[in-house]
Residue frames relative to the residue before (quaternion, step in Angstrom):
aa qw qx qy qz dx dy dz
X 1.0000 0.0000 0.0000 0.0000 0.00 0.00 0.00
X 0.5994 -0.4838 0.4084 0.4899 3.70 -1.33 1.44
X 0.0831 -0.5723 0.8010 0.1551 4.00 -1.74 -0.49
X 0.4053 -0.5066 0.7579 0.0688 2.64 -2.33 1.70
X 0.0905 -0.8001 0.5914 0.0433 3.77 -0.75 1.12
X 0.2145 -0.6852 0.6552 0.2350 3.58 -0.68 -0.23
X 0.2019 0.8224 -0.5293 0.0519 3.11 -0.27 1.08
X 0.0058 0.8389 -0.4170 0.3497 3.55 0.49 1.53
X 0.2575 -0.5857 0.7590 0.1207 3.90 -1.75 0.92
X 0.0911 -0.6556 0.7462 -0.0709 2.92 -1.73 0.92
X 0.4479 -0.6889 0.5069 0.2606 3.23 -1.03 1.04
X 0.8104 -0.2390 0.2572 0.4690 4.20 -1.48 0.90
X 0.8624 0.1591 -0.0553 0.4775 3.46 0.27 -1.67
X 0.6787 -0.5800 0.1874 0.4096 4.13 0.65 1.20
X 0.4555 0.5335 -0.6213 0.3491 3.94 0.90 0.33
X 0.2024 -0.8153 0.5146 0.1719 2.91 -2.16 -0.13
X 0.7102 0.1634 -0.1733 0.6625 2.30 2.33 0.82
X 0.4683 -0.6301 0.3591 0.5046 3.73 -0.38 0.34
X 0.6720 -0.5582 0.1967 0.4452 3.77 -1.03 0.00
X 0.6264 0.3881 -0.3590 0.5727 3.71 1.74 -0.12
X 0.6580 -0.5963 0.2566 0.3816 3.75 0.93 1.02
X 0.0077 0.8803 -0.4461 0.1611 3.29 1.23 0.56
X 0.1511 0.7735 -0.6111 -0.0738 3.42 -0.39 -0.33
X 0.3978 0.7397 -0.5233 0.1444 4.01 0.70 0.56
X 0.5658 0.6243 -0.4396 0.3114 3.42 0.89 0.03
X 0.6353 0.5231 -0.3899 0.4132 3.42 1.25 -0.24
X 0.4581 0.6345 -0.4878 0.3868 3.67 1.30 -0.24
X 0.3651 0.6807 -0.5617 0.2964 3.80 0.09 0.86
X 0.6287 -0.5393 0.3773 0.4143 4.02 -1.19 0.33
X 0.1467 -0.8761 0.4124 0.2022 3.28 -0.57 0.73
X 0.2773 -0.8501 0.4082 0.1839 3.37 0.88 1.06
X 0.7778 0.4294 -0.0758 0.4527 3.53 0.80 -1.34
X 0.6982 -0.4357 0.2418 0.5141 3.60 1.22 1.19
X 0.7373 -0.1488 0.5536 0.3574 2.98 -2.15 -1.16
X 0.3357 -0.7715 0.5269 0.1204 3.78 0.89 -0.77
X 0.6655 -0.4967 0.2444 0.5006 3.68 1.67 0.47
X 0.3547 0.7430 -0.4853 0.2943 3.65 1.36 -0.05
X 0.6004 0.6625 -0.2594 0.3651 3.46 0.53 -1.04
X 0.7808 0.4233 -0.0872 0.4512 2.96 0.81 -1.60
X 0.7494 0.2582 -0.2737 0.5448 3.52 0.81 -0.72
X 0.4724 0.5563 -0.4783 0.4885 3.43 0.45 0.46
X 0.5518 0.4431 -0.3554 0.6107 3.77 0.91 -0.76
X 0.6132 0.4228 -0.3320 0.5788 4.47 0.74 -0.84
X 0.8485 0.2588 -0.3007 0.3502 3.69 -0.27 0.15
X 0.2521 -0.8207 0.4892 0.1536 3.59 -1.54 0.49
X 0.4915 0.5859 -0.1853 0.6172 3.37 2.45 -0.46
X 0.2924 0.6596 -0.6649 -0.1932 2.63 -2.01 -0.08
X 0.4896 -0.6078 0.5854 0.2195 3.52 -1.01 1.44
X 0.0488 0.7950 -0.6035 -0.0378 3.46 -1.14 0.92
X 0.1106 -0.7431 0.5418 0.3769 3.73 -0.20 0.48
X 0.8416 -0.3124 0.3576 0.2575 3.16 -2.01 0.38
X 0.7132 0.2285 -0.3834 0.5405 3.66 0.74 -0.38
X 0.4996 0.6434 -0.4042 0.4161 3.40 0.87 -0.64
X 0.8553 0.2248 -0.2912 0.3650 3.67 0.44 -0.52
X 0.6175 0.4973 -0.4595 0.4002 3.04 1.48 0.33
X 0.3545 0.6765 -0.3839 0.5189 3.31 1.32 0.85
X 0.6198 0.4252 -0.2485 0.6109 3.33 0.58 -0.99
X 0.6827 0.5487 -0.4087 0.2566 3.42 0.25 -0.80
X 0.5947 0.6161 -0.0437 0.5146 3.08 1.77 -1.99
X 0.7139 0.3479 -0.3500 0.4969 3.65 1.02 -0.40
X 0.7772 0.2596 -0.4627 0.3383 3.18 1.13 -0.10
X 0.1614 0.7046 -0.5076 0.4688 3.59 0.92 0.55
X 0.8004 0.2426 -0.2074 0.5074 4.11 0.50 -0.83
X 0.3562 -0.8166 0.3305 0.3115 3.23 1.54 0.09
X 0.2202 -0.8172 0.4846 -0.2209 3.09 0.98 1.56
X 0.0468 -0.8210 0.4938 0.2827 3.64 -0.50 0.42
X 0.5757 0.2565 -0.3218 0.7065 3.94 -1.40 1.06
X 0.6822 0.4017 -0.5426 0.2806 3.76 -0.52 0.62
X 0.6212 0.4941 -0.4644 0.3928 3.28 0.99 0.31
X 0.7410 -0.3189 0.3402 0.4833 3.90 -1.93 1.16
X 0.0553 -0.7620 0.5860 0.2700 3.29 -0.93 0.34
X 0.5695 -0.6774 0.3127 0.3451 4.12 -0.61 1.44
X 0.6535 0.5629 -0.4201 0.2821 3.52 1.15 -1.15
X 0.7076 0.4506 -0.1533 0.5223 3.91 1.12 -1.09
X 0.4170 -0.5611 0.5917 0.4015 3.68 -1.44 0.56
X 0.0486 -0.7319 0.6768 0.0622 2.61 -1.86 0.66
X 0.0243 0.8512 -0.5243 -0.0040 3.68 -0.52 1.37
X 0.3840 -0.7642 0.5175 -0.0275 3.06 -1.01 1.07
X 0.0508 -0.8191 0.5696 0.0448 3.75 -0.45 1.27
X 0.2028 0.6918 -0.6636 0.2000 3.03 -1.29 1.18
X 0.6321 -0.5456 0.4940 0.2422 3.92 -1.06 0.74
X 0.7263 0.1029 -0.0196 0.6794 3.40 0.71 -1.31
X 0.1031 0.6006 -0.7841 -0.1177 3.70 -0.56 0.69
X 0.7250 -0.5653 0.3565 0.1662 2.62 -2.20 0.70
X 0.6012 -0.5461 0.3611 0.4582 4.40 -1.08 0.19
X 0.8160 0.0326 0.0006 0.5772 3.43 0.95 -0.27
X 0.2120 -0.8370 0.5008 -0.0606 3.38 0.03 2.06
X 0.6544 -0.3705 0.4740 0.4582 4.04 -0.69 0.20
X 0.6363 -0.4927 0.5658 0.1796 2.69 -2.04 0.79
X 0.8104 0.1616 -0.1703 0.5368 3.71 -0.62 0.89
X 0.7594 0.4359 -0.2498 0.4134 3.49 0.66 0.03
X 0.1417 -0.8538 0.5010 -0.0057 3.57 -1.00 1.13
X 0.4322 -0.7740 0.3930 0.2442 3.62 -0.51 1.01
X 0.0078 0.8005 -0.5341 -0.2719 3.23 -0.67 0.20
X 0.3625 -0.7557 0.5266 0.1420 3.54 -1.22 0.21
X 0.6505 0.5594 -0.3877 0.3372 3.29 1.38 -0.97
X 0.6903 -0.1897 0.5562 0.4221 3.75 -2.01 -0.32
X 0.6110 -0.6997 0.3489 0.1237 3.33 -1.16 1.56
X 0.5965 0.5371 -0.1928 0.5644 2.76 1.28 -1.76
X 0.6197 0.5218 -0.3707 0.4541 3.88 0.34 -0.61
X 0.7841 0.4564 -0.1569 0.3902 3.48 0.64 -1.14
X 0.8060 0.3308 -0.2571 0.4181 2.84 0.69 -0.97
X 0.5131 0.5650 -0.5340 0.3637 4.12 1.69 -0.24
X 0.5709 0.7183 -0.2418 0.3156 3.46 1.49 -0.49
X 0.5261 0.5907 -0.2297 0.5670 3.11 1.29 -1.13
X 0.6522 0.5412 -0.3152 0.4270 3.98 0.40 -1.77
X 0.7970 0.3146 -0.2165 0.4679 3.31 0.40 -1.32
X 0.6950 0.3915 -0.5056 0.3288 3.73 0.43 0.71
X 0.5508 -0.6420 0.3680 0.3860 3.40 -0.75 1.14
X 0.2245 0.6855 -0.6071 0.3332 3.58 -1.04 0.72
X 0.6266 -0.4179 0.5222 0.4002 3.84 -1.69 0.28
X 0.7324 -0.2435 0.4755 0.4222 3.24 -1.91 -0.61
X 0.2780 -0.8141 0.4892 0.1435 3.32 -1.75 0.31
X 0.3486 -0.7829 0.4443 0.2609 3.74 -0.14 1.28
X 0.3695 -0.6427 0.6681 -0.0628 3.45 -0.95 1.18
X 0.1356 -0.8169 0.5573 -0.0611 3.57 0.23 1.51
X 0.2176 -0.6574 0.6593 0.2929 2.91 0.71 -1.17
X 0.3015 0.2191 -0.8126 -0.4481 1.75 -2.92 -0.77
X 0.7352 -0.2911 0.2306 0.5671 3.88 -1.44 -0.17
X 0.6707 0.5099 -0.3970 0.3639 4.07 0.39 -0.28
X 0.7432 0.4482 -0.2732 0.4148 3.40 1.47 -0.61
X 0.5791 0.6481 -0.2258 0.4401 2.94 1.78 -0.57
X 0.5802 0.4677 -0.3007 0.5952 3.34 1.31 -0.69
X 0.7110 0.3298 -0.4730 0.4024 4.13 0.26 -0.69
X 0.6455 0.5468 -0.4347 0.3090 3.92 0.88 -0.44
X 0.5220 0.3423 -0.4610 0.6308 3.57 1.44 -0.75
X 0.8060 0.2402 -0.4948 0.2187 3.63 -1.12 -0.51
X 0.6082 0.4091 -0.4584 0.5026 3.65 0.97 0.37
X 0.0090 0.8793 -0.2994 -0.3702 3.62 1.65 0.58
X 0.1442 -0.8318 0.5144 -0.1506 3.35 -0.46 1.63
X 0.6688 0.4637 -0.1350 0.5652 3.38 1.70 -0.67
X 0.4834 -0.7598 0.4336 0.0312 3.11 -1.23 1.77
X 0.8259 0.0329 0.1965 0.5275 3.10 0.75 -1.44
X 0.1370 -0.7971 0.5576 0.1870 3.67 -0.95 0.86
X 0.1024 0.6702 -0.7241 -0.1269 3.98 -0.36 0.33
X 0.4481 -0.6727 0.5580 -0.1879 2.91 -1.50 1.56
X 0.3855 0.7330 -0.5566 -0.0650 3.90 -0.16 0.46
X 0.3731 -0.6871 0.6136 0.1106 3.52 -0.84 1.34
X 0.1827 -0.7806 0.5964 -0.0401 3.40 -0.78 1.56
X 0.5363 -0.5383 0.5473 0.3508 3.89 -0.53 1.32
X 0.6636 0.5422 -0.4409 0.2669 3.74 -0.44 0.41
X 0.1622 0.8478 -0.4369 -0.2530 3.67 -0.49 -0.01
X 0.5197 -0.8142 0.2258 0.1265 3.39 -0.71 1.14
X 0.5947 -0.5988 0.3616 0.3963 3.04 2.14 -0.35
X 0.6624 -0.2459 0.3798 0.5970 3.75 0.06 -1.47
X 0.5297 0.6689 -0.5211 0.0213 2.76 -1.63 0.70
X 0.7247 -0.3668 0.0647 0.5797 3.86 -0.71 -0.19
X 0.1712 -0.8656 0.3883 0.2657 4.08 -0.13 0.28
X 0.8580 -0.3537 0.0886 0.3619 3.44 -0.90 0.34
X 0.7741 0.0260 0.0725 0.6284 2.64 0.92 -0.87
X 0.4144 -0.7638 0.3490 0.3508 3.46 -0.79 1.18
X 0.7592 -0.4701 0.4008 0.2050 3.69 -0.97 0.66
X 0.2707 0.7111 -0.5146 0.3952 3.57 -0.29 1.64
X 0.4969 -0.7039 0.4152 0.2918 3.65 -0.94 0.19
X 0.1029 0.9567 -0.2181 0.1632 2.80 0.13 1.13
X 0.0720 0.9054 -0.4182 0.0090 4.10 0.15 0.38
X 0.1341 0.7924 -0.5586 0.2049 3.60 0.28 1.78
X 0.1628 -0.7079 0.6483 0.2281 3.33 -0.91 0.45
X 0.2388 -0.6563 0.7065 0.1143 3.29 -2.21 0.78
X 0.3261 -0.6173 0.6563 0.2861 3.59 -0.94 0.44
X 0.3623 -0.5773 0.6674 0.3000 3.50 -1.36 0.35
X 0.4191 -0.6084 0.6618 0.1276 3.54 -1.51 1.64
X 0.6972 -0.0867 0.3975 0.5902 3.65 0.40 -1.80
X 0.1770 -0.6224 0.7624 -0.0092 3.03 -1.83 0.67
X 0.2817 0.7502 -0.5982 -0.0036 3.64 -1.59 0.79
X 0.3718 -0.7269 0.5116 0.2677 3.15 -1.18 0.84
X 0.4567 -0.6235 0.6010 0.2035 3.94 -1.29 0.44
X 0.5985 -0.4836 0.5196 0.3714 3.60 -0.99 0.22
X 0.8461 0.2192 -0.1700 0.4551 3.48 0.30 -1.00
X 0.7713 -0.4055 0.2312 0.4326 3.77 1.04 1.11
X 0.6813 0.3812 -0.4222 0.4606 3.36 0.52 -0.43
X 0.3590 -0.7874 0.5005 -0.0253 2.90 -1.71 1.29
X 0.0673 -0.8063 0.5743 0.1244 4.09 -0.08 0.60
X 0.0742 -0.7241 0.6853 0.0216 3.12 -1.49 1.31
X 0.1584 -0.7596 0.6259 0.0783 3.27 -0.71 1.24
X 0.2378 -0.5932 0.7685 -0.0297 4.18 -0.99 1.63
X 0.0128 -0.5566 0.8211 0.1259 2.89 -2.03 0.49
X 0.5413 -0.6875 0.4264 0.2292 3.64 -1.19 0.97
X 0.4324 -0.7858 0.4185 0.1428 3.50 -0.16 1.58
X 0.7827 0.4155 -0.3011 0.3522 3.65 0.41 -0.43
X 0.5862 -0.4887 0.4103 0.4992 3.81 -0.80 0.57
X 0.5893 -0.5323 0.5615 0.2327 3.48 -1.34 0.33
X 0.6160 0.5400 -0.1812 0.5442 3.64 1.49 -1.37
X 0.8893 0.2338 -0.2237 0.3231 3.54 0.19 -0.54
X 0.3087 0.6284 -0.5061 0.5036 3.64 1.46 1.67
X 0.3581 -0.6849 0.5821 0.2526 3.44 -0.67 0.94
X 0.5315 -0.6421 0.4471 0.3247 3.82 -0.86 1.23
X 0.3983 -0.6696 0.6217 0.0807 3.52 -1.28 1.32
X 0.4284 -0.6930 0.4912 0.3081 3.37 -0.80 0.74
X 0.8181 -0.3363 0.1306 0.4478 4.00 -0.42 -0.99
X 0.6327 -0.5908 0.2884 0.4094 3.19 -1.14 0.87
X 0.3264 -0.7945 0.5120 -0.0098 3.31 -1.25 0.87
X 0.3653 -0.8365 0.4074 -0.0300 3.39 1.32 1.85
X 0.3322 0.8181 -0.4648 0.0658 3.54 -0.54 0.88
X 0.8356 0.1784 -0.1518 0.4969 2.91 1.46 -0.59
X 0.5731 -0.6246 0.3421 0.4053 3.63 -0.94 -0.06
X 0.0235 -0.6858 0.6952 0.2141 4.03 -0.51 -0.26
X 0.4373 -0.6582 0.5108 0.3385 3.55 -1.40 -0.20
X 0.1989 -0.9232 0.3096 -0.1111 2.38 -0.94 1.94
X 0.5910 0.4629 -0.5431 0.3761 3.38 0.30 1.20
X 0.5642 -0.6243 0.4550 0.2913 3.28 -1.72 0.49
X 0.6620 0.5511 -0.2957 0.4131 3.42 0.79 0.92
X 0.7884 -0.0060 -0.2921 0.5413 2.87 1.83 -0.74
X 0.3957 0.6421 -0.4982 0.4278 3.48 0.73 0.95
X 0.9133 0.2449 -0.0613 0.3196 3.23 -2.20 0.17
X 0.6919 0.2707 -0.3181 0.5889 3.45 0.97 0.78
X 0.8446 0.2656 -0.4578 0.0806 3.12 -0.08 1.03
């Protein structure tokens, strides 16, 4: 069966962005490669984008950011209540109930599925528990304040550890698989967009 992954950097103290979606703390040498980007990017045909998250992308590519534009070869679906009258190129809104979407999504043949996030989308996919896997890179840095991984809720899931690895230059990857049956989460109505993550596949999650 396809997998929703999180596959995402997080600054020392759990943000993944500053609070105006910043994302400058990851501009840093990346001595230790790509960090597996390459590779799971070659494992996936989706990406889930929340609503602030793509207006981010949008804004980075407006400054002409390089790698911040949708990229045409992969779906890209975007959750948001009100999508807009005239969304990007490559990119489709969705509106429906997670649980609706996303048994849909599973059951069409196709690779794994990147989980961009932000923290608002990430939180409705675990509490609708829709989300397989968390890869995790923790970046030596701490940022103080900002938007956090996951968006804030009460909450008590367990992850098995898959793998752990350290990088030459400190950064550390934890790979979780989500411990609870998929079957025994009561269905979550719609995602509930709140926060940003950093969102492109060029300059995110690899270093």
């Amino acid at each position: 069966m396809r997998k929703i992954i999180v596959f995402i950097a997080t600054s020392a103290d759990g943000y993944i962005a500053r609070l105006d979606g910043d994302v400058d703390w990851l501009n840093r040498p990346r001595t230790a490669g790509d960090y597996g980007m390459a590779a799971f990017y070659r494992s996936i045909d989706t990406i889930l984008w929340g609503r602030k998250t793509y207006e981010l992308a949008l804004a980075f590519q407006k400054r002409g950011i390089k790698g911040a534009a949708f990229d045409p070869k992969v779906k890209n679906y975007v959750f948001s209540h009100q999508p807009p009258p005239s969304p990007a190129s490559s990119v489709e809104f969705v509106t429906e109930p997670i649980r609706t979407f996303a048994e849909r999504l599973r059951a069409t043949p196709g690779k794994h599925i990147w989980m961009m996030g932000g923290a608002g989308l990430i939180g409705s996919f675990l509490d609708a528990n829709e989300l397989d896997e968390f890869i995790i890179h923790v970046i030596p840095q701490f940022i103080g304040e900002g938007i956090p991984l996951i968006a804030p809720r009460h909450r008590m899931i367990g992850l098995s550890s898959h793998a752990c690895r350290r990088y030459s230059d400190g950064v550390v990857r934890l790979h979780y698989t989500v411990s609870q049956p998929r079957s025994s989460t009561p269905s979550v109505g719609h995602a509930r967009p709140q926060g940003a993550s950093q969102p492109t596949v060029r300059r995110t999650r690899r270093r």
